[in-house]
MDTraj code that builds the backbone (N, CA, C; nanometers):
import mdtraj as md
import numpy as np

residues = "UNK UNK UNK UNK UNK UNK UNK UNK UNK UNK UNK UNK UNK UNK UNK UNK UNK UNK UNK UNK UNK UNK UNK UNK UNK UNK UNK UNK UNK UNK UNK UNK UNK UNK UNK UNK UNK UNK UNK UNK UNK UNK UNK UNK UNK UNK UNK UNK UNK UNK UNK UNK UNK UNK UNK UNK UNK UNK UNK UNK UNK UNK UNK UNK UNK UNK UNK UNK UNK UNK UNK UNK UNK UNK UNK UNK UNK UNK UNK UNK UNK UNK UNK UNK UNK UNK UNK UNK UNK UNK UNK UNK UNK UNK UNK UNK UNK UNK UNK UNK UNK UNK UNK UNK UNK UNK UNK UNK UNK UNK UNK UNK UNK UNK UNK UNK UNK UNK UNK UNK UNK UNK UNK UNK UNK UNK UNK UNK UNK UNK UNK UNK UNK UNK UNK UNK UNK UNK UNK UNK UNK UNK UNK UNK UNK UNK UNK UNK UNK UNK UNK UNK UNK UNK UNK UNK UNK UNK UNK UNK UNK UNK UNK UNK UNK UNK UNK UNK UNK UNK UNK UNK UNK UNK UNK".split()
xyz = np.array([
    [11.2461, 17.9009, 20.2768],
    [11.3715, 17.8507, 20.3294],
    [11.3506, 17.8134, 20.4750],
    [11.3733, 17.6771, 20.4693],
    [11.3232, 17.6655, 20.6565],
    [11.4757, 17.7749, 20.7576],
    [11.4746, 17.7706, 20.8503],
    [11.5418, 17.8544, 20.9118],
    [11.5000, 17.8406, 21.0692],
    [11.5833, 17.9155, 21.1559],
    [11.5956, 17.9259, 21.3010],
    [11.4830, 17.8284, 21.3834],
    [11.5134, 17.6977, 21.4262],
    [11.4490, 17.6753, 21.4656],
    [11.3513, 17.4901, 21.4718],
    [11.3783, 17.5214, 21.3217],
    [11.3123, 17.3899, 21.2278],
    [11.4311, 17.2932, 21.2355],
    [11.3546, 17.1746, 21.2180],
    [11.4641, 17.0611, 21.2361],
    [11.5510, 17.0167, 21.0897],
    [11.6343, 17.0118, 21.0888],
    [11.7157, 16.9673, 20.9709],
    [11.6416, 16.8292, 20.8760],
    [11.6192, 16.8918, 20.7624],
    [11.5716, 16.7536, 20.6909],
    [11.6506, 16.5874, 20.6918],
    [11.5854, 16.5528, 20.7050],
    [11.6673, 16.3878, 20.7050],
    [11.7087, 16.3858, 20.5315],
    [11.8257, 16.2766, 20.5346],
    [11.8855, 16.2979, 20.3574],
    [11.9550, 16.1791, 20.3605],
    [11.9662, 16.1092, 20.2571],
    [12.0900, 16.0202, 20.2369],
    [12.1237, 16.1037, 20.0768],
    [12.2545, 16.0855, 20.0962],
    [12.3053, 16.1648, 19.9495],
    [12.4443, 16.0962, 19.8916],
    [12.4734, 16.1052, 19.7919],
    [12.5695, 16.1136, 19.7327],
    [12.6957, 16.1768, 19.7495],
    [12.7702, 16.1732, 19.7849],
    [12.9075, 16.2792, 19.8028],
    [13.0860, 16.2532, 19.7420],
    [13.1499, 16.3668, 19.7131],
    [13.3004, 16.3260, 19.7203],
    [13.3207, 16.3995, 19.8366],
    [13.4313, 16.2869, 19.9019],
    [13.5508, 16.3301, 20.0129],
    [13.7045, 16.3268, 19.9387],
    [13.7527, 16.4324, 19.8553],
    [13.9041, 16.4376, 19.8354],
    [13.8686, 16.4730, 19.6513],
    [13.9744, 16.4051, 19.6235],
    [14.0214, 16.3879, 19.4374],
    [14.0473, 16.2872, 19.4125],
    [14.0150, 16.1502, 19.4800],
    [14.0465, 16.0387, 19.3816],
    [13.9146, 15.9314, 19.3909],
    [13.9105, 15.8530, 19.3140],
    [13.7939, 15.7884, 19.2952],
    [13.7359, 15.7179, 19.3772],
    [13.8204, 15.6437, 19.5260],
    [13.7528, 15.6074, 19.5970],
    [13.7145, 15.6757, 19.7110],
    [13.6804, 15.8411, 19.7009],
    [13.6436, 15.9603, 19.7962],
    [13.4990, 15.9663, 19.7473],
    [13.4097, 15.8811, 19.6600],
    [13.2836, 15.9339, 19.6706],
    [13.2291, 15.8057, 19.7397],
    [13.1000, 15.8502, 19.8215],
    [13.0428, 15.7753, 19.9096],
    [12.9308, 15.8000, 19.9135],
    [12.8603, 15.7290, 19.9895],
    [12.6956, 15.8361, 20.0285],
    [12.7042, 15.8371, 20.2331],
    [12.6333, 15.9636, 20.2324],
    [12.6238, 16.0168, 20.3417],
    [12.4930, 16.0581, 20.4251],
    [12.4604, 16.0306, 20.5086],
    [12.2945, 16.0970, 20.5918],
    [12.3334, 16.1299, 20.6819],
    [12.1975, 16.1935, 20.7408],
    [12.1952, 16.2863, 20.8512],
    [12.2628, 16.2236, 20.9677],
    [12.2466, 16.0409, 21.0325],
    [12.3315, 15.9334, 21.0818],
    [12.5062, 15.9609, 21.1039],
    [12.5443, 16.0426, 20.9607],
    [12.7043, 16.0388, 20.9764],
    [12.7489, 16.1622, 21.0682],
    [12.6247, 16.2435, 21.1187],
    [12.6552, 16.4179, 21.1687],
    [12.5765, 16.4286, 21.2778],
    [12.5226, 16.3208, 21.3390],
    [12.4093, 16.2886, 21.4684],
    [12.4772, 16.3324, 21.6334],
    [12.4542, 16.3645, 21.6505],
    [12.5326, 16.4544, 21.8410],
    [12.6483, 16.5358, 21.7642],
    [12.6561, 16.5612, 21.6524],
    [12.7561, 16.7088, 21.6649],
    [12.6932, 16.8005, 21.6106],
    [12.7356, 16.9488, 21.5983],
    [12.7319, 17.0685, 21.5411],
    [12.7865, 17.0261, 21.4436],
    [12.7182, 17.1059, 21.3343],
    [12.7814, 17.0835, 21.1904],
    [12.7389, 17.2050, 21.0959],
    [12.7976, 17.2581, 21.0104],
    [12.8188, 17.3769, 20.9148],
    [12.7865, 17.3273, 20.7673],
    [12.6356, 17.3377, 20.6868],
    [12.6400, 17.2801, 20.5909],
    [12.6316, 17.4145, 20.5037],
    [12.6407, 17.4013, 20.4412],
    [12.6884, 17.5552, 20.3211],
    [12.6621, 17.4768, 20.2315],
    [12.6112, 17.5457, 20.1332],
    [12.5401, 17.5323, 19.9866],
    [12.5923, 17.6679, 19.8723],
    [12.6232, 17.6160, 19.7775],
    [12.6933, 17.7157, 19.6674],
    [12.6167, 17.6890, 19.5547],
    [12.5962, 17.7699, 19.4049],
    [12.5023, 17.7515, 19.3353],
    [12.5770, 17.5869, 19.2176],
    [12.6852, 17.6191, 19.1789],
    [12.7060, 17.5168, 19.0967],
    [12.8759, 17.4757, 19.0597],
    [12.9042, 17.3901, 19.0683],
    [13.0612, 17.3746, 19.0068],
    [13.1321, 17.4514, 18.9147],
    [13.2482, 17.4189, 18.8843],
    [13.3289, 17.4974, 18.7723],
    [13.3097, 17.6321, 18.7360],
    [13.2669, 17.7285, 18.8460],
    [13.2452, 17.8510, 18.8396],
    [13.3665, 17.9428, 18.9582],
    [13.3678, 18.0380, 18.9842],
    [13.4633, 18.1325, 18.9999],
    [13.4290, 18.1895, 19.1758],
    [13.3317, 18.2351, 19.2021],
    [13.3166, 18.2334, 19.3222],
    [13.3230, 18.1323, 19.4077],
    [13.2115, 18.0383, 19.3928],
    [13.2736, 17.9338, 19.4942],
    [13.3991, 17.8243, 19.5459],
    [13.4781, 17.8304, 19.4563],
    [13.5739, 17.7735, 19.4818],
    [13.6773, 17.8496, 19.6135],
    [13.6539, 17.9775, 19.5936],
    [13.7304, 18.0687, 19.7160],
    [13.6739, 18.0211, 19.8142],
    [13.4990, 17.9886, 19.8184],
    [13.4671, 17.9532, 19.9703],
    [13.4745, 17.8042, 19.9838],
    [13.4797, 17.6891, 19.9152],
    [13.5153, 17.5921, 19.9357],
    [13.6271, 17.5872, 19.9910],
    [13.7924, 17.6313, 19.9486],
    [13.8676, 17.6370, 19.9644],
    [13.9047, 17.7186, 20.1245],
    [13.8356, 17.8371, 20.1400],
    [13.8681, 17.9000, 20.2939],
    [13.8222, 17.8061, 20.3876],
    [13.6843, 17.7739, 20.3409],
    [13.6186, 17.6580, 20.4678],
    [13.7386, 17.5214, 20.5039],
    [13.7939, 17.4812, 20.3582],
    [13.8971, 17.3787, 20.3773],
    [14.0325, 17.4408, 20.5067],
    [14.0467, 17.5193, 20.5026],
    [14.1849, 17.5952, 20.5319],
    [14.1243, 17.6482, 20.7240],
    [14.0227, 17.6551, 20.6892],
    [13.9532, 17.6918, 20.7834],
    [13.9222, 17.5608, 20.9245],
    [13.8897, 17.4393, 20.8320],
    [13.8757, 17.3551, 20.9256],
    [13.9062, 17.2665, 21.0546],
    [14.0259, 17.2983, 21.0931],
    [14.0956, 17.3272, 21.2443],
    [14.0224, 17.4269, 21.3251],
    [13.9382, 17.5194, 21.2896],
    [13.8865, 17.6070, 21.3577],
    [13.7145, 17.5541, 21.4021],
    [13.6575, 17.4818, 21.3001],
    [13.5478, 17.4137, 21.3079],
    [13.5555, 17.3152, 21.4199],
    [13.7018, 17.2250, 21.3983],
    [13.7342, 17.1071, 21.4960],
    [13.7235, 17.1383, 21.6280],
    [13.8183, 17.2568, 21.6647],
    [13.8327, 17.3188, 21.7153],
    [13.6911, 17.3577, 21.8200],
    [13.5762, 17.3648, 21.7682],
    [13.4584, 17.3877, 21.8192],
    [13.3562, 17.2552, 21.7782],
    [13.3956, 17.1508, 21.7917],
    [13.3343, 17.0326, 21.7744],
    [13.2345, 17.0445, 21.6303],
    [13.2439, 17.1016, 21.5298],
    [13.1799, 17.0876, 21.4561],
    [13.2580, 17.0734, 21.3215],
    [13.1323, 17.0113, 21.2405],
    [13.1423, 16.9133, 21.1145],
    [13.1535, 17.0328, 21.0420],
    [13.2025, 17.0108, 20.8856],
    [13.1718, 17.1261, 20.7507],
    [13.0772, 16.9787, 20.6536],
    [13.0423, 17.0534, 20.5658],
    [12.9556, 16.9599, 20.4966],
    [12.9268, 17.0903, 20.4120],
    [13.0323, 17.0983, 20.2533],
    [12.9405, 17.1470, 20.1459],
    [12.8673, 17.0832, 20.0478],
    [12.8081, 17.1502, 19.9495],
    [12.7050, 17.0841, 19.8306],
    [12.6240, 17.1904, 19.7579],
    [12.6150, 17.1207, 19.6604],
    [12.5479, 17.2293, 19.4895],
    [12.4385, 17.0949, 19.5087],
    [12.3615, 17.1578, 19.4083],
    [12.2547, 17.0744, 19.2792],
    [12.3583, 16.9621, 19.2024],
    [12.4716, 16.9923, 19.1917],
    [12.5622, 16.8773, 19.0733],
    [12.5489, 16.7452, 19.1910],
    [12.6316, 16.6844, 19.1285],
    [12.6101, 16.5299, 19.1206],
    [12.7576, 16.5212, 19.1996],
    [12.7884, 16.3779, 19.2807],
    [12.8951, 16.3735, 19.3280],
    [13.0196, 16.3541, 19.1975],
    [13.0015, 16.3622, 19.1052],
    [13.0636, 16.2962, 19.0024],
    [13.1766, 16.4140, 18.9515],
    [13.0643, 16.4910, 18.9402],
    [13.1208, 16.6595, 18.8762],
    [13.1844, 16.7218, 19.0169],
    [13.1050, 16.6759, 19.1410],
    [13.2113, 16.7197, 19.2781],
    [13.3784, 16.6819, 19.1894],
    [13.3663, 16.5608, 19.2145],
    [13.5128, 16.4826, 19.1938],
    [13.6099, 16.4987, 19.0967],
    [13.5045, 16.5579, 18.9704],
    [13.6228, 16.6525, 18.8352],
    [13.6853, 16.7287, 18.8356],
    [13.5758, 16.8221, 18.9468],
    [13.6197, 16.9495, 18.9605],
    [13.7314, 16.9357, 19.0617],
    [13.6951, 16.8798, 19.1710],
    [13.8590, 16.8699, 19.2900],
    [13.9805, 16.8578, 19.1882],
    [13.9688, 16.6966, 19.1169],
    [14.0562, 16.6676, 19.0464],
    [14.0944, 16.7926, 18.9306],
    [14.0663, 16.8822, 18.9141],
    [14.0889, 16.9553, 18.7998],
    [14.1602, 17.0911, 18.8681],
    [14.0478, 17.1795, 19.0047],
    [14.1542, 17.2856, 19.0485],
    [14.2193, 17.2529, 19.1670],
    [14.3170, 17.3269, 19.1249],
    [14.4342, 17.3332, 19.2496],
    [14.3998, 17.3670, 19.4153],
    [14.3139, 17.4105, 19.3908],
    [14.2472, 17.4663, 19.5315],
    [14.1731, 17.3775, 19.5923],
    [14.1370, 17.2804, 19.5468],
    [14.0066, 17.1814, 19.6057],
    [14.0723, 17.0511, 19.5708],
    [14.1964, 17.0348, 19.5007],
    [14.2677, 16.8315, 19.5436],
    [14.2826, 16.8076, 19.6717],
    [14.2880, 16.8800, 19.7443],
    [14.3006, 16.8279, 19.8487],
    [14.1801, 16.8639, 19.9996],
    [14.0596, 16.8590, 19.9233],
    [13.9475, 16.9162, 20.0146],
    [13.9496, 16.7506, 20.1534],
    [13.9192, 16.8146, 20.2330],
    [13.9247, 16.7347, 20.3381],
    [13.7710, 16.7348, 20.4177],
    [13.6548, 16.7382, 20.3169],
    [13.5383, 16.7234, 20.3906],
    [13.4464, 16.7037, 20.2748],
    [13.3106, 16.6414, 20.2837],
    [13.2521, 16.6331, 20.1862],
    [13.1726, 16.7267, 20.0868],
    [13.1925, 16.7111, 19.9849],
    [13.0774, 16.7834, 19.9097],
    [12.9468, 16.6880, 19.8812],
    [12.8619, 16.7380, 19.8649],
    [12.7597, 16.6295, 19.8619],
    [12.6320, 16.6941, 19.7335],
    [12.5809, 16.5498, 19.6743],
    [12.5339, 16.5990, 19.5652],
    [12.3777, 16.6563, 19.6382],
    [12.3316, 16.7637, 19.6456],
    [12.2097, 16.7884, 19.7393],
    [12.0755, 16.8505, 19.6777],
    [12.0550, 16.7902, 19.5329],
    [11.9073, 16.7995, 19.5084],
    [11.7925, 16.8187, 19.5202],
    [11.7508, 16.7048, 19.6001],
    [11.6637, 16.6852, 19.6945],
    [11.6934, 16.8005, 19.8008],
    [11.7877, 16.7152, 19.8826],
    [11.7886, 16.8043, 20.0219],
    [11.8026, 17.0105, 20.0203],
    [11.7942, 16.9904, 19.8484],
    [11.8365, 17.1607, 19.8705],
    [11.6665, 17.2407, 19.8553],
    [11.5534, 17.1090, 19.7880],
    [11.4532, 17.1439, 19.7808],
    [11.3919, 17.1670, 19.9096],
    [11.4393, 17.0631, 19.9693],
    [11.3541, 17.0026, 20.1143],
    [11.3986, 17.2029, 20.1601],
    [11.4954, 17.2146, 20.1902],
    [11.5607, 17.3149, 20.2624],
    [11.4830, 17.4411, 20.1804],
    [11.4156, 17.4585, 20.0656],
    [11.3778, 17.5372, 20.0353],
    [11.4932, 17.6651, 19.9619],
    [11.6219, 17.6248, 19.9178],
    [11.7187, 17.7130, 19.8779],
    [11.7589, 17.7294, 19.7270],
    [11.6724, 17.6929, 19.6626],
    [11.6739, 17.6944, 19.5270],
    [11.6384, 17.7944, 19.4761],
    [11.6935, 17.8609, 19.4222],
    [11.6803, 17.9968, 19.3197],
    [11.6003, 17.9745, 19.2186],
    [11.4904, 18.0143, 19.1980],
    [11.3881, 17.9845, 19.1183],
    [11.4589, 18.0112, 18.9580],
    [11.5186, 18.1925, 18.9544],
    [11.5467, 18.2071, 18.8023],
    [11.6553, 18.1261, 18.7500],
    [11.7540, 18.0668, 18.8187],
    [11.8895, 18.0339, 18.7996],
    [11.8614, 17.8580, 18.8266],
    [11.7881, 17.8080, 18.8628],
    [11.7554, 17.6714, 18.9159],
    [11.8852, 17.6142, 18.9983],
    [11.9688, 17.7036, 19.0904],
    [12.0682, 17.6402, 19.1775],
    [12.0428, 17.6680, 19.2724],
    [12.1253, 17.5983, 19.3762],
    [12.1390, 17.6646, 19.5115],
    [12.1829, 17.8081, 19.5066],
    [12.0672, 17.8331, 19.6474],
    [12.1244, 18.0035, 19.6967],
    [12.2336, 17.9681, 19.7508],
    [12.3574, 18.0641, 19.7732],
    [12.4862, 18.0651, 19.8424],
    [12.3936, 18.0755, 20.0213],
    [12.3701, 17.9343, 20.0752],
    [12.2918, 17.9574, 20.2151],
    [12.4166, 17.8846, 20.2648],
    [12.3586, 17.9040, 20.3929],
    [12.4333, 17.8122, 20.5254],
    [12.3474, 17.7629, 20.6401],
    [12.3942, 17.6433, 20.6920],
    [12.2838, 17.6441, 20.7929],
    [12.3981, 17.5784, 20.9173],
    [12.3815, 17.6618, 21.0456],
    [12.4380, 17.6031, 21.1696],
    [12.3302, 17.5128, 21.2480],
    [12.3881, 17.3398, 21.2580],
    [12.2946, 17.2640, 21.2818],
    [12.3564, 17.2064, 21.4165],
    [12.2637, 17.2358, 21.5239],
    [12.2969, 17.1767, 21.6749],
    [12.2921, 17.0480, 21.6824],
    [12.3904, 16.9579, 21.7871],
    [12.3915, 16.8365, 21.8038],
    [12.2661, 16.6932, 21.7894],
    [12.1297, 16.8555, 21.8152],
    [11.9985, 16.7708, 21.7978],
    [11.9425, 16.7940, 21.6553],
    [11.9923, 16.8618, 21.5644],
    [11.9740, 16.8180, 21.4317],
    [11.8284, 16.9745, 21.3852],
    [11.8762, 17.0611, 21.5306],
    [11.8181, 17.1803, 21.4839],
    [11.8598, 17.2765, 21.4706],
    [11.8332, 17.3818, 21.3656],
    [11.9001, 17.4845, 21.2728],
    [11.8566, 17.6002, 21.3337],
    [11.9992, 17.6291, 21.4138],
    [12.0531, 17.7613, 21.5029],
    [12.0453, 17.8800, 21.4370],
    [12.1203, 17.8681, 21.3085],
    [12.1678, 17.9717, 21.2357],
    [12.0872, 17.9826, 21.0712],
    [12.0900, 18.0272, 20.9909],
    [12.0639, 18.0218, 20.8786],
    [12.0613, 18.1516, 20.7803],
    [12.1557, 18.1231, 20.6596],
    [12.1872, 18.2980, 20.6069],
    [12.1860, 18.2270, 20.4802],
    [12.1657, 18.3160, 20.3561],
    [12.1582, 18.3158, 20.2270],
    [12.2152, 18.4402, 20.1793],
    [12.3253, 18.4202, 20.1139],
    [12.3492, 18.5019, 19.9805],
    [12.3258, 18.5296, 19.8575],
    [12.2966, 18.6343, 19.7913],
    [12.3232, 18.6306, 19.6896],
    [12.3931, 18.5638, 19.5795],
    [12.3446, 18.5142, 19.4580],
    [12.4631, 18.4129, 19.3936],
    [12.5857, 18.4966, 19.3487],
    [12.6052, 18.5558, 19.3618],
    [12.6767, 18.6457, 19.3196],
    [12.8053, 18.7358, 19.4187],
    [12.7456, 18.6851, 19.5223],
    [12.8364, 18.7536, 19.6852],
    [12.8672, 18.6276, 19.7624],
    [12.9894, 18.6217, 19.7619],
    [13.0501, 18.4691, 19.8828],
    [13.0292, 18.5218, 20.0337],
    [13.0347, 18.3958, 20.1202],
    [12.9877, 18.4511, 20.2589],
    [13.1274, 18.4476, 20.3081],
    [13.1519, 18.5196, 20.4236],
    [13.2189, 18.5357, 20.5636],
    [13.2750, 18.3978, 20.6304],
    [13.3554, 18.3546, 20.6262],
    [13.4086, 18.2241, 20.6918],
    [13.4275, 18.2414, 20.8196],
    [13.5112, 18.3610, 20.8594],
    [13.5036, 18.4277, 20.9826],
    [13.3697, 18.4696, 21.0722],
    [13.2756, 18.4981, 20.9466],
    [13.1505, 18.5265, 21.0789],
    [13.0754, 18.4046, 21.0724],
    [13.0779, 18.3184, 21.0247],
    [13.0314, 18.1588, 21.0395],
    [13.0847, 18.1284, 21.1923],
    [13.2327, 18.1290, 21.1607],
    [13.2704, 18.0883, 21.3327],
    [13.1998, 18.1787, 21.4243],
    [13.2544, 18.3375, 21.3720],
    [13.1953, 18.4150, 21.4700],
    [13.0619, 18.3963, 21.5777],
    [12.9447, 18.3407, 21.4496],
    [12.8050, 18.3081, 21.5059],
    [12.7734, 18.1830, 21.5920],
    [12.8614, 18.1011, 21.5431],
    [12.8875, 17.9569, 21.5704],
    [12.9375, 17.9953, 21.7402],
    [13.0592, 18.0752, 21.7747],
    [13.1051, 18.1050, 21.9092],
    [12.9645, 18.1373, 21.9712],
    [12.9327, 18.2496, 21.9319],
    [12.8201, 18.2999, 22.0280],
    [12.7324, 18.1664, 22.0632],
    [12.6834, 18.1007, 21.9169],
    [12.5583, 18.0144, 21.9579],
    [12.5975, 17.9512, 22.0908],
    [12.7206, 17.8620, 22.0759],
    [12.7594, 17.7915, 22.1879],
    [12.8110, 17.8154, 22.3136],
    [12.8025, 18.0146, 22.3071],
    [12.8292, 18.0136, 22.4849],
    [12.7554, 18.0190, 22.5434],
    [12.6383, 17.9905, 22.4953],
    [12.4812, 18.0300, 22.5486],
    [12.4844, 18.1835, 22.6805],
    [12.5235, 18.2434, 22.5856],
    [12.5136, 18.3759, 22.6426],
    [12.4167, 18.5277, 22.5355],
    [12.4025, 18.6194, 22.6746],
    [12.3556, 18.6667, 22.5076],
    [12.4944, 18.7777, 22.4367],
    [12.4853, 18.7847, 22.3481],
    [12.5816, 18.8708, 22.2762],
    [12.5525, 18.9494, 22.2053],
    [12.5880, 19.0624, 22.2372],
    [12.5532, 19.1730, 22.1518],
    [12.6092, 19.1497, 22.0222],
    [12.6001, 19.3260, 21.9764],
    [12.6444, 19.3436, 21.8236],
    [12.7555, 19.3133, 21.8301],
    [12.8520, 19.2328, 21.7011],
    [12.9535, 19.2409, 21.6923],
    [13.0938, 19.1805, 21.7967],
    [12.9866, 19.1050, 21.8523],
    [13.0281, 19.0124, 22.0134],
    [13.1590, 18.9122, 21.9372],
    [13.2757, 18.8931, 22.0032],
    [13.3342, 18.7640, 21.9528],
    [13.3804, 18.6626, 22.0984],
    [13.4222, 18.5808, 22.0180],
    [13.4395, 18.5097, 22.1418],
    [13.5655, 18.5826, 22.2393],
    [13.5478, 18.5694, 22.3526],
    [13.6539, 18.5905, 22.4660],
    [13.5576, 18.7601, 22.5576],
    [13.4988, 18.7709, 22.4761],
    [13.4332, 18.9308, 22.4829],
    [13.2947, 18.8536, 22.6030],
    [13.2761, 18.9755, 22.7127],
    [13.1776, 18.9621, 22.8027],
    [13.0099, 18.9551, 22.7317],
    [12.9550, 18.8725, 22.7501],
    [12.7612, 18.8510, 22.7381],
    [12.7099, 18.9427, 22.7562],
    [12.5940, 19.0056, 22.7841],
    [12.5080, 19.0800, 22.8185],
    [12.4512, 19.0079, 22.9618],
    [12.4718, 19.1155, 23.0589],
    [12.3986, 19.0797, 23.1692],
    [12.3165, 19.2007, 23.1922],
    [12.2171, 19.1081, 23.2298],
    [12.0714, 19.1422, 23.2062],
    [12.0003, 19.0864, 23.3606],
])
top = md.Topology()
chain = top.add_chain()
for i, resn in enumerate(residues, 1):
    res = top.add_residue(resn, chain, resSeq=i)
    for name in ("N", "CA", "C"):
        top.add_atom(name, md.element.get_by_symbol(name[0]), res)
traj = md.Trajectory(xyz[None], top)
């Protein structure tokens, strides 16, 4: 799994933005170039866990804005099955960021679950220069923290250091 450090793979992909048919598009690294951006990866559609974190990240996204950064989710599926599924639960008609079909880019990234052939539940916090600050993997089976996404996201960007359990408004470590 590349991680802390490594530069974000270049990608053009496939994606839906919303529930109706003219929300799928394709997207590259070009559409997310000088910002921070939050790409999260879930193992596969029409399943039961991820839709809670699709949905918080949606609900969530004033808080991303809020800190100049992009959301950008995506599975192994296809933008197609993105777009059934919005259209089908209640929780995701009205997603307001892309899902993207990420195949490739989930190989490149190294997050593929060998026994299950999906994405690991990862995340990656990607700096304005297109390098990966942050990087966490879950279990397929355990959803991540929406709150400590920002949480980590604050720290990265006060360029301070922060202890355990640091949030934003809370004093750095001086050293």
């Amino acid at each position: 799994m590349l991680t802390v450090g490594d530069k974000f793979p270049e990608y053009t992909v496939d994606a839906c933005v919303g529930s109706d048919q003219a929300s799928l598009t394709s997207l590259s690294n070009a559409d997310y170039a000088d910002t921070w951006t939050v790409y999260y990866f879930y193992p596969k559609d029409f399943t039961f866990i991820c839709p809670t974190e699709i949905a918080e990240f949606n609900r969530q996204l004033g808080e991303f804005a809020d800190r100049d950064c992009k959301v950008v989710g995506g599975s192994t599926d296809n933008e197609y099955s993105h777009l059934a599924w919005c259209q089908s639960h209640d929780d995701l008609k009205d997603l307001a960021y892309p899902l993207i079909g990420a195949q490739k880019l989930a190989q490149d990234l190294g997050i593929i679950d060998p026994a299950a052939n999906v994405c690991l539940r990862a995340t990656f916090i990607v700096d304005p220069h297109g390098v990966i600050q942050w990087a966490s993997a879950n279990a397929l089976s355990v959803g991540r923290s929406i709150p400590e996404i920002l949480r980590v996201l604050d720290a990265i960007q006060s360029d301070e250091l922060c202890p355990c359990n640091w949030k934003k408004g809370d004093p750095g470590l001086d050293v």
